[in-house]
Each structure stands twice: as structure tokens, then as C-alpha cells.
C-alpha positions as CSV (number, residue, x, y, z in Angstrom):
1,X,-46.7,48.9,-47.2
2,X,-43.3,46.6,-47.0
3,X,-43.0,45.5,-50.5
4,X,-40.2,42.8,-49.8
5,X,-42.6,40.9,-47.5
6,X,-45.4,41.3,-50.1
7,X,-42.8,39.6,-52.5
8,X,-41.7,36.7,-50.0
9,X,-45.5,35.8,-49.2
10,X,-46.3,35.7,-53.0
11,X,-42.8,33.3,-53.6
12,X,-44.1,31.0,-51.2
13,X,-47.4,30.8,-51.7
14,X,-46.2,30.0,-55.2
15,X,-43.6,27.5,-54.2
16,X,-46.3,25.8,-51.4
17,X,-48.9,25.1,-54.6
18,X,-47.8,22.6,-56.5
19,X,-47.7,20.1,-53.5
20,X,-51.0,21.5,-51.9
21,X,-52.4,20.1,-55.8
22,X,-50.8,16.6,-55.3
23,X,-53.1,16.4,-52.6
24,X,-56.2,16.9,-54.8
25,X,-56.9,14.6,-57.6
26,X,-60.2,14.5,-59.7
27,X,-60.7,11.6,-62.2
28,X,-63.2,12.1,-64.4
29,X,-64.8,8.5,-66.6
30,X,-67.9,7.5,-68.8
31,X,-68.5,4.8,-66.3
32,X,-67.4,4.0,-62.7
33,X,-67.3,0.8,-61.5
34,X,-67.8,0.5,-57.5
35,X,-68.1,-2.9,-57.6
36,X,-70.4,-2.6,-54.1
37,X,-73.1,-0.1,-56.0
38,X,-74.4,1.4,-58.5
39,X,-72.3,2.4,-61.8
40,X,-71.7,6.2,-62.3
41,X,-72.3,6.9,-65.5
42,X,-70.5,10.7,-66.8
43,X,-69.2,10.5,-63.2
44,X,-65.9,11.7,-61.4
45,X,-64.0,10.6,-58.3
46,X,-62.2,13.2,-55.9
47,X,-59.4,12.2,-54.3
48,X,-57.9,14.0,-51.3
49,X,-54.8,13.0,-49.9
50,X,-55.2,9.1,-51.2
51,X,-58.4,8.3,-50.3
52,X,-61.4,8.7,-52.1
53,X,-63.7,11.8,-51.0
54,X,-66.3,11.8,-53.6
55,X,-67.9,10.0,-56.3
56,X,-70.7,11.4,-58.1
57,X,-71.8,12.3,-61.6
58,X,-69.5,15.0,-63.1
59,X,-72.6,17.6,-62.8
60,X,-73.2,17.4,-59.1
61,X,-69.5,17.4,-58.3
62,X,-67.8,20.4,-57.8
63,X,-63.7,19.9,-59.1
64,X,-61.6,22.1,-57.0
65,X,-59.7,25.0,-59.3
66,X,-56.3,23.2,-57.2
67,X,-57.1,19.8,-58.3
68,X,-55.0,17.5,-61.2
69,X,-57.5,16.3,-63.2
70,X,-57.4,13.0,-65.5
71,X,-59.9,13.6,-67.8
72,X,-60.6,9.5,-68.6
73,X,-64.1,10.9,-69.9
74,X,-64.5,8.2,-72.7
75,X,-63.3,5.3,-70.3
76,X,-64.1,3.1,-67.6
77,X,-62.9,3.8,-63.9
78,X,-62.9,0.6,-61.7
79,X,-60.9,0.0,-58.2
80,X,-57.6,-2.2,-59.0
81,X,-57.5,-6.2,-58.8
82,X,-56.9,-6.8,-55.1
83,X,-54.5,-10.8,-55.2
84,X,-55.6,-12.7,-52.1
85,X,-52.8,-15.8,-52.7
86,X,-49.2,-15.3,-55.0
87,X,-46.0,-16.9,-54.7
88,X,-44.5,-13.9,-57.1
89,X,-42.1,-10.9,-57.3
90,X,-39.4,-13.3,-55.1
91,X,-35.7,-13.7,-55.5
92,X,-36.1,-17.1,-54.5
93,X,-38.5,-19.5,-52.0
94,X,-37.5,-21.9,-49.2
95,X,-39.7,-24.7,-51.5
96,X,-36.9,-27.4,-50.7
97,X,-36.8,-26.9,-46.9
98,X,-40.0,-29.3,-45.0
99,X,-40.7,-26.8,-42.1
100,X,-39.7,-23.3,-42.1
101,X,-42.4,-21.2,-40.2
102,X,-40.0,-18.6,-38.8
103,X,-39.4,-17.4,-42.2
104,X,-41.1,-14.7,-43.8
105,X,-41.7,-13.3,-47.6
106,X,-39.9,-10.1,-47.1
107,X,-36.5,-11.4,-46.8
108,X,-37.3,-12.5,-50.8
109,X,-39.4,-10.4,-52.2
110,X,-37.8,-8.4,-54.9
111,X,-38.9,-5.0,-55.5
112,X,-37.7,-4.9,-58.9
113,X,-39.0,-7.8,-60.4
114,X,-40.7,-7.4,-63.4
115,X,-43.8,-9.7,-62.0
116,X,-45.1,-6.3,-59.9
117,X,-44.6,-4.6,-63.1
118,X,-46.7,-6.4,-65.0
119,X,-48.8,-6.4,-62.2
120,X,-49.3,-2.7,-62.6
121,X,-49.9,-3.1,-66.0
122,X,-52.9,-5.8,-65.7
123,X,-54.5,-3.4,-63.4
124,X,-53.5,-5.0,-60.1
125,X,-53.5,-2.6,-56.8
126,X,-53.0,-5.1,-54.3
127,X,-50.8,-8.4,-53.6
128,X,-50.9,-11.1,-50.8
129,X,-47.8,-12.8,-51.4
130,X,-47.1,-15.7,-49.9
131,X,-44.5,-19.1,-49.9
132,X,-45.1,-21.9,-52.2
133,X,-47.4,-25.0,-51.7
134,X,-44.6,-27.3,-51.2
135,X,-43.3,-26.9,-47.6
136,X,-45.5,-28.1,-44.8
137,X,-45.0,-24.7,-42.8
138,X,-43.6,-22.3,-45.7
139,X,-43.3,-18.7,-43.0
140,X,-45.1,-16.0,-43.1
141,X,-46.5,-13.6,-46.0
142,X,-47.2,-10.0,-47.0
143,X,-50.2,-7.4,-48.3
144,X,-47.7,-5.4,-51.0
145,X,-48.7,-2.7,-53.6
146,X,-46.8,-3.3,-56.8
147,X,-45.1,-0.2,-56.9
148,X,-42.1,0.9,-54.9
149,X,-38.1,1.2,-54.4
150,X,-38.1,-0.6,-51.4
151,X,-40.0,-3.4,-49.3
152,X,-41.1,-0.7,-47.0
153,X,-42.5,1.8,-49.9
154,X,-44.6,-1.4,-51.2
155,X,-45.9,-2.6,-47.6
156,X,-49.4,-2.5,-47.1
157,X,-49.8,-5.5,-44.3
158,X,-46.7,-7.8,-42.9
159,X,-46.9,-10.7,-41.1
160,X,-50.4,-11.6,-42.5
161,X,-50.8,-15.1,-41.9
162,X,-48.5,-18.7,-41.9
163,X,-48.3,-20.7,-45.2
164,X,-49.2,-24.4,-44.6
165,X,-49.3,-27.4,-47.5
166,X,-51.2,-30.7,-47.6
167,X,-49.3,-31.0,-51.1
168,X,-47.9,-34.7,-51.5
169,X,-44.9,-33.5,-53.4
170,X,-42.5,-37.0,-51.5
171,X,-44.2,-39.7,-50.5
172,X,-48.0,-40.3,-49.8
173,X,-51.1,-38.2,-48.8
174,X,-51.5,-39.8,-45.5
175,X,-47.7,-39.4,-44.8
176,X,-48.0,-35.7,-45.6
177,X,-51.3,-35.5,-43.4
178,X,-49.1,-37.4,-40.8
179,X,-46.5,-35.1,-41.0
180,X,-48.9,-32.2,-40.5
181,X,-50.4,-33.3,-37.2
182,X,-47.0,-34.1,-35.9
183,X,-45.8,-30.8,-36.9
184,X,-48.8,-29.3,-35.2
185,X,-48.6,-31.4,-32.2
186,X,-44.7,-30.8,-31.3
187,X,-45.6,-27.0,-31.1
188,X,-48.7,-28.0,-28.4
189,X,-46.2,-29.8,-26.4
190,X,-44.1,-27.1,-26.6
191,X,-46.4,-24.3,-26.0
192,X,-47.4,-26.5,-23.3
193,X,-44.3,-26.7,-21.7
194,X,-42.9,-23.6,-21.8
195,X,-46.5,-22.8,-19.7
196,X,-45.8,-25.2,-17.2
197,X,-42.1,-24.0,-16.9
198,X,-44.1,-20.4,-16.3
199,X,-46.5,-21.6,-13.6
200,X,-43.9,-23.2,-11.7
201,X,-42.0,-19.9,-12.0
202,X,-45.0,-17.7,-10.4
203,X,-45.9,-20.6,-7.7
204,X,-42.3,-20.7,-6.2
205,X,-42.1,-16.9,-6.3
206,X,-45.2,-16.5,-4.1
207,X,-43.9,-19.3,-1.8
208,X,-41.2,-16.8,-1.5
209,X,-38.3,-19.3,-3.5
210,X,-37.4,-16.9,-5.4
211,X,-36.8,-13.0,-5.0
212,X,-39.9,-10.8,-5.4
213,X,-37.7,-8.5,-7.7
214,X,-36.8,-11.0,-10.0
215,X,-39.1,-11.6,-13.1
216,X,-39.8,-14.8,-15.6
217,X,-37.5,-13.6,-18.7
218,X,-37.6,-16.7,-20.6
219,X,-38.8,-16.1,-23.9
220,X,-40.8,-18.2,-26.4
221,X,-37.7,-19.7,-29.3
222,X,-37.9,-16.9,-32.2
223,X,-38.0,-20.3,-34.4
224,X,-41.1,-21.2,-33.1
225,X,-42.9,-18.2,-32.4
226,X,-45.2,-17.6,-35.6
227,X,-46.0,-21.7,-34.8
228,X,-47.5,-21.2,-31.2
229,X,-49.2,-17.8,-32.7
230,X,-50.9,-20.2,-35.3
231,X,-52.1,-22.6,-32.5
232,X,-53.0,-19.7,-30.0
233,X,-55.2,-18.5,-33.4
234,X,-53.1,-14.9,-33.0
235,X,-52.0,-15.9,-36.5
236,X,-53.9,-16.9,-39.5
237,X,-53.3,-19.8,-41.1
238,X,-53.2,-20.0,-44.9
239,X,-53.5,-24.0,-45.8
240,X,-53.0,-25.5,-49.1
241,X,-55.6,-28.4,-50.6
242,X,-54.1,-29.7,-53.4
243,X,-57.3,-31.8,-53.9
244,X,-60.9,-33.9,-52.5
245,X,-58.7,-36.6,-50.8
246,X,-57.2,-34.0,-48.1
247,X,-60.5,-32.0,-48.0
248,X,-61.4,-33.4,-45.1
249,X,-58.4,-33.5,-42.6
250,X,-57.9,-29.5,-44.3
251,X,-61.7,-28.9,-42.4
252,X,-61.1,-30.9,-39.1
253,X,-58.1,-28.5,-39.4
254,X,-60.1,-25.5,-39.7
255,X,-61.9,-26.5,-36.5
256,X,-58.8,-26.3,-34.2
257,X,-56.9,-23.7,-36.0
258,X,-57.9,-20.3,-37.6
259,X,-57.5,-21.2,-41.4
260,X,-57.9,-19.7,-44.8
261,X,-58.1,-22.7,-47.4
262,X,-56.5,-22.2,-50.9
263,X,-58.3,-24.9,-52.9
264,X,-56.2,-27.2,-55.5
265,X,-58.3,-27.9,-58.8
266,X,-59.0,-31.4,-58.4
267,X,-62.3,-31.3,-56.5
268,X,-65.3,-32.8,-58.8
269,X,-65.6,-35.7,-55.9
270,X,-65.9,-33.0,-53.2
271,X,-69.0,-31.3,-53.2
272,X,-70.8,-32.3,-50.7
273,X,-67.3,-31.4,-48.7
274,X,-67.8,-28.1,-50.4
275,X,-71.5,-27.1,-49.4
276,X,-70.1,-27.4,-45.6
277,X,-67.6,-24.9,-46.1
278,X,-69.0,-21.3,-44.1
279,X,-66.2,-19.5,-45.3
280,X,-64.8,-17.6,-48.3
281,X,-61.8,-19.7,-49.9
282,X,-58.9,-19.2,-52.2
283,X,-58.6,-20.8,-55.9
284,X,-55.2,-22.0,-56.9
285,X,-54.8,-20.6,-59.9
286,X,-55.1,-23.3,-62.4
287,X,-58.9,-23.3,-62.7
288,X,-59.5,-25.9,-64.9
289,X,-58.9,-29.7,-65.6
290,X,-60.1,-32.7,-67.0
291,X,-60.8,-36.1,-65.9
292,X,-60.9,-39.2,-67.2
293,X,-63.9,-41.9,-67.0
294,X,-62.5,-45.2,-66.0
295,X,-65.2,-46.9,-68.1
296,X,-65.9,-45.1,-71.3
297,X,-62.8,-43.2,-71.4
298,X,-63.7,-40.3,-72.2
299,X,-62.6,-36.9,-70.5
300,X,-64.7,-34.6,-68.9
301,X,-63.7,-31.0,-68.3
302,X,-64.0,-29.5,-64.7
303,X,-64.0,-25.9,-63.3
304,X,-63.3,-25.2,-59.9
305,X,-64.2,-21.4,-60.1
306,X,-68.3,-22.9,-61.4
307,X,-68.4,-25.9,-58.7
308,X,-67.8,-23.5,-56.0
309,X,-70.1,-21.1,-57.2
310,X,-72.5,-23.8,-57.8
311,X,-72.5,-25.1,-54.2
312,X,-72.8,-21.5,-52.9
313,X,-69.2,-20.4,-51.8
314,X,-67.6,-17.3,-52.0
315,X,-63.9,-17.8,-53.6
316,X,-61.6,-15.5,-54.7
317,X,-59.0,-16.1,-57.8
318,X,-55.1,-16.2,-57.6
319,X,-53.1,-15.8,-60.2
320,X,-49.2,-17.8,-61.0
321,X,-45.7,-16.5,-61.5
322,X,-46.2,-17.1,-65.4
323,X,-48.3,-18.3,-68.0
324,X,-51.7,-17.5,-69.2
325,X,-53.1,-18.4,-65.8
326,X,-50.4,-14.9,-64.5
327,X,-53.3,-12.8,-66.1
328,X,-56.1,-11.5,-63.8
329,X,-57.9,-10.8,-67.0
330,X,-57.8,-14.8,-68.5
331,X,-58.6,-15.9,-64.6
332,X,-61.8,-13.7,-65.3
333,X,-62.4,-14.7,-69.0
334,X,-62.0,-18.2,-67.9
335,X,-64.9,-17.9,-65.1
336,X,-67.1,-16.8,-67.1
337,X,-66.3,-19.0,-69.5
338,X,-67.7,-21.6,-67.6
339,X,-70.9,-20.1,-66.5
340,X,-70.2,-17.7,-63.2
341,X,-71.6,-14.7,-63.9
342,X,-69.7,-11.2,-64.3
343,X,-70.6,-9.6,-60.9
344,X,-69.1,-13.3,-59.2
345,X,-65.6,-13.3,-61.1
346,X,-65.5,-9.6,-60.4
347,X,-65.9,-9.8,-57.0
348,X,-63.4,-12.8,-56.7
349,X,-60.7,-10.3,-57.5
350,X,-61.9,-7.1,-55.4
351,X,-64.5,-7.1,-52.6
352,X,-63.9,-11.1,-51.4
353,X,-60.0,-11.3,-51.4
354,X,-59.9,-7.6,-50.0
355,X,-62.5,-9.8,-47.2
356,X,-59.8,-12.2,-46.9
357,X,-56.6,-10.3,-46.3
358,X,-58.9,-7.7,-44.0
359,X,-58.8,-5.1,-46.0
360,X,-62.2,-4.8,-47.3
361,X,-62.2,-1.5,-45.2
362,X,-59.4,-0.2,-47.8
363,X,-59.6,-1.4,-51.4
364,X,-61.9,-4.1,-53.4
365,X,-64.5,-1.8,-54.2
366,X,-65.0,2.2,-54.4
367,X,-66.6,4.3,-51.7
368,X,-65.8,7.4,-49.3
369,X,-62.9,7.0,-47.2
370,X,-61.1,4.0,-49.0
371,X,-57.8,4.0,-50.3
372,X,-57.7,5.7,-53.7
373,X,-56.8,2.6,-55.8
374,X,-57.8,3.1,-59.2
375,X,-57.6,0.9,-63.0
376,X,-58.5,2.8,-66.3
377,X,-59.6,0.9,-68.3
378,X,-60.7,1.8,-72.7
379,X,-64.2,-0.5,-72.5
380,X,-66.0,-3.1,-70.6
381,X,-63.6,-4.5,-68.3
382,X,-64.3,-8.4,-69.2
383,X,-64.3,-6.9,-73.0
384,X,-61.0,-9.1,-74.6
385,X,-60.0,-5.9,-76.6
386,X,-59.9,-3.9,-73.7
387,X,-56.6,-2.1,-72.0
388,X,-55.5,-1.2,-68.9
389,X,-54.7,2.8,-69.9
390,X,-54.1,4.0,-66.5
391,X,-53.2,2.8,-62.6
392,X,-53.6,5.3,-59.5
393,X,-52.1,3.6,-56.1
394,X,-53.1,5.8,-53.2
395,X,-54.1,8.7,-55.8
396,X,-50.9,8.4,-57.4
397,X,-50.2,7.7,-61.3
398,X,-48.3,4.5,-61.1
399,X,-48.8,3.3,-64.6
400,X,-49.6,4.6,-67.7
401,X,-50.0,3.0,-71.3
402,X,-48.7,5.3,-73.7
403,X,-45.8,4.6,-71.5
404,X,-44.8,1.4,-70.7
405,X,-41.6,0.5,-72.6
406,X,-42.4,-3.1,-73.0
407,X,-45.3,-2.7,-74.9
408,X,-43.6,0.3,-77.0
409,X,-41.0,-2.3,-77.8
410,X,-43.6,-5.3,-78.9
411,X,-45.5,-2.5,-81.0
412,X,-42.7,-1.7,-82.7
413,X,-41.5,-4.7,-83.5
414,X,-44.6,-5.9,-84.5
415,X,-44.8,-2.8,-87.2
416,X,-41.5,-3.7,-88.2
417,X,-41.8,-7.7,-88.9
418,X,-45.3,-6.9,-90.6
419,X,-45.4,-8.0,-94.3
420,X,-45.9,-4.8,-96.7
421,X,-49.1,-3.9,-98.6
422,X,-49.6,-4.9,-102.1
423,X,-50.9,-1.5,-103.0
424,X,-54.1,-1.2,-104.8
425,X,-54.1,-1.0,-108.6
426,X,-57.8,-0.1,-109.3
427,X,-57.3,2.8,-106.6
428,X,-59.3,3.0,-103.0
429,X,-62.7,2.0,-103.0
């Protein structure tokens, strides 16, 4: 027998191991959350290569002997927050500039900012980020998972629809709407041209004007080309309604263009608009406001979030920059809050923006085949003393708890600004 070779095939196949067990991940929980079916109880989830290969309970499952396990058996597994509207993690935005649609979100989105990190660390596995709502045609967004060196590492989905604002931020609603529809016009014109330029081309060609070898090379302006892919519905659009009053030139809209609608939170006087509406929408992410009765005075509180859930339309939640309303978990405390039930705000941040983006083949919920995109969390995950404790992106530990320096540095300067104990003179009862 040739020892040496015996020793080289032993050195490899113990060199080869450690990233044949990468590929195999097994989480085991106390409850799984699919979101789409049933809860697991004692269950686990295999992960193969990024994607999920099994879920079952932790007694039917057979772990392989080469697979990492996470044992997260007192906690609850759940697929990550999927974001179907944000204007975070950029440098800067083009908000100052009226029409811009050539632009696009990865020229500012900043890897490095600490918005994807806390991201990661309120269990969010999935971002559409878009521009602002104060340009009338804002560019293009991007599907981005918040963890990554580099734009390409975090790219899920580019080019993934045009930003468009109804938002009166100068002047007056119906100069804005005005605005829109010449915006939206000049590109028809020019669409239309540039075809009639093109026909003329082909007609003199076969009337032998022009040499059969030679070929129309005129291209559509690079300025203008996301615009005529918006009309030509190539391109989605992603419109802004900042309230009821532009409800109804955002649907006549919808009929000539293919729209996503990201609703403002001023829309108590627009429910019968809102029973018409067939499709899913986006909330912006203040969720609620108050009004005031021009009578009596008095102000009445409002929820977006409830009134759409009340007239019978799917939404998903969005979350800000900064603030309370940055959280996924207060977006979700606040639904419920004001009567939609768990299973609703739950699925306004996983299966119905994952819908939205056209991912819902990929992440929002937990089956076979999808992306392994999964949030540990220590209890019930509307519970307000619960933590995230763990993220997996694509079967890959992207955040853990026990350590995330921010929190290590809050903790301890909490211990450290906290008053002493008296201690107690008749002993420990």
C-alpha cells in the first residue's frame, strides 16, 4: 500500500470538511413561525447551501453528523422582516432635484451605514430601498440584504421599479398633479417620436433609399430610458399619495401605468376610494394621526394600517430613516394597537411586501426551496420584552446579540449610571 497517498487523501479530505459543513446548517427552535402554515412546535429547519431543505419537528428530522447546528431550542424561529418601501442606508438623495428618473439608488446607497445595521438587529432580512417622496420622478430603487462590503454583496434585485410623488412640497396639489401629467405626457411624445423616426427608417429602406446593409442605430436618450420603460409598463412604477385629495388622479394613474401605491396617512375621507383598490399597497410609515372636527373641536385619532384592513386591502408596513416609527417591531405594536389582528401586521412585513417586490418565491415566509432568511427571536415575536438573539441571511449568521457592540456599550453604561443599593439591614427575606 503507498502510505504517502494514504496521508495526502486523509489531509484533504480533512482540509475539504470544514467548507463541505458551511453548506449544511440545522437550526433547531421551541417554535417555528412559517408565517404561510402551521407552527412547528420542538421543530428544526435544514439548510443546505442557503435555502431551506427541511422543516419538521426535531424527532422526524434527521440532522446530518456534517451539519452546524444552532441549538435556539428555547426560542422562536421566524423568516426575517422583508421592507417593501425605505428611503434609508443612503449617502445622500436627489430630494431637491423635480425630475430625475435616470437616476438610481445604488449610486447612494452606503454599505456601511449604521441604518442596515440596525436593520440586522431588528430582524430585517430584506430592503426595497427607494428615493424620497419629494421629486416627481425620484430614479430607480433596489431589493438589498442588510449585510455586505459592497453594493454587489448586498444586491438581491436592481432596477426594481421608478419612484414617483404626488407630494405638494411647492406650490399646490393640482400644480403637482399638473406637473405629473406633463411629465408623463412629454415622454409619450417622445416615445412617440422616436417610433415614427423608426418607421420612416424601415419604409425608406424597403423603397431601397437607403442601403440594405445599413441598420437603425439610434438609440432611446439614456436620460429618458427608465421614463418610456414606465409608460411601455416594462417598469414598475412606485407612486407616492401623500393623502385622499390625490387618491383619485393616483388610480386613473394606475389605469394607464403599472403602479405600486405607497399610501400617505391622511386618508379618513377616502374609503370608499379605498374599497376600489384590487391591489396590495404600501403604508408610509407614519401610521397614525389625528384630526380635528371643525365644529366641536375635538380630535379624533386615525389609523391607516386599521382603515385599510377595515375596507379589505392587503398593505404592507414601511418603516423611516429614524425615530420610533424606524422600528419594524413599533410599526407592528402600533397595528395591533389599533385593532388589526397579529396574523395581518405579520404578514404586512413578510408574505405581502415579499408579494410586492416579487419575491414571494424567495423570503416572506418559510418553506422548501426558499432562501434561508432566518430571525431568532427569545418569546412571542409581538411580545414587547422580546429580542432579536440571532439573524441567518442565506444560511449565514449575520447577527448575533451577545455580540453587537452597541448594545454592549448601552448595557454597560446603563450598569454604570445606575444608583447603588441601600443594602438590607434586617437581612434577605
Amino acid at each position: 500500500m503507498n502510505f504517502s497517498f494514504l496521508r495526502i487523501a486523509v489531509v484533504s479530505a480533512t482540509i475539504a470538511l470544514p467548507a463541505f459543513c458551511q453548506d449544511l446548517v440545522a437550526v433547531k427552535a421551541k417554535k417555528i413561525h412559517t408565517v404561510t402554515g402551521p407552527t412547528v412546535e420542538d421543530g428544526v429547519i435544514l439548510l443546505q447551501n442557503g435555502r431551506i431543505k427541511t422543516i419538521g419537528k426535531q424527532s422526524d428530522v434527521d440532522i446530518p453528523w456534517s451539519a452546524k447546528v444552532i441549538d435556539a431550542s428555547d426560542k422562536v424561529v421566524m423568516p426575517t422582516w422583508v421592507i417593501a418601501h425605505s428611503s434609508g442606508g443612503m449617502r445622500g438623495s436627489n430630494e431637491s432635484m423635480q425630475n430625475v428618473p435616470w437616476l438610481t439608488v445604488a449610486d447612494a446607497v452606503d454599505p456601511g451605514s449604521t441604518f442596515f445595521e440596525g436593520m440586522r438587529r431588528n430582524g430585517v432580512g430584506t430592503i426595497h430601498i427607494m428615493p424620497g417622496n419629494n421629486t416627481l420622478m425620484g430614479g430607480s430603487g433596489m431589493v438589498l440584504r442588510p449585510a455586505g462590503r459592497t453594493i454587489a454583496d448586498m444586491t438581491m434585485a436592481s432596477n426594481t421599479g421608478m419612484k414617483l410623488s404626488l407630494l405638494a412640497s411647492n406650490g399646490s396639489r393640482l400644480q403637482k398633479i399638473r406637473e405629473m401629467r406633463r411629465a408623463v405626457a412629454d415622454i409619450r411624445e417622445y416615445l412617440a417620436d422616436y417610433n415614427r423616426q423608426k418607421d420612416e427608417f424601415e419604409k425608406e429602406k424597403a423603397a431601397g433609399a437607403v442601403g440594405e446593409d445599413k441598420e437603425w442605430d439610434k438609440e432611446i436618450d439614456r436620460k429618458k430610458q427608465a421614463a418610456v420603460d414606465l409608460i411601455e409598463k416594462k417598469l414598475k412604477g412606485w407612486l407616492y399619495v401623500p393623502s385622499f385629495a390625490e387618491l383619485s388622479e393616483a388610480m386613473r394613474m394606475g389605469q394607464e401605468l403599472d403602479l405600486n401605491f405607497v399610501l400617505g396617512s391622511n386618508l379618513d375621507e377616502a374609503m370608499p376610494m379605498l374599497r376600489r383598490l384590487k391591489q396590495p399597497v404600501v403604508l408610509d410609515a407614519s401610521l397614525e394621526y389625528f384630526e380635528t372636527d371643525a365644529e366641536t373641536r375635538e380630535e379624533e385619532q386615525f389609523c391607516s394600517a386599521k382603515m385599510l384592513a377595515d375596507a379589505g386591502v392587503p398593505f404592507a408596513l414601511s418603516i423611516s430613516s429614524a425615530g420610533p416609527s424606524s422600528n419594524p417591531w413599533w410599526q407592528l405594536g402600533t397595528c395591533v394597537r389599533n385593532g388589526v389582528s397579529r396574523q395581518q401586521a405579520i404578514e404586512a412585513m413578510t408574505t405581502i411586501p415579499a408579494k410586492m417586490i416579487g419575491m414571494e418565491d424567495q423570503v416572506g415566509s418559510l418553506s422548501e426551496g426558499k432562501l434561508g432568511n432566518l430571525q431568532i427571536l427569545t418569546g412571542d415575536p409581538l411580545s414587547a420584552t422580546t429580542w432579536v438573539e440571532m439573524v441567518l441571511l442565506e444560511g449565514e449568521v449575520v447577527y448575533e446579540r451577545s455580540k453587537d457592540p452597541r448594545l454592549q456599550y448601552l448595557f454597560e453604561a446603563a450598569d454604570e449610571t445606575a444608583e447603588p443599593q441601600e443594602p438590607n439591614k434586617e437581612g434577605d427575606k
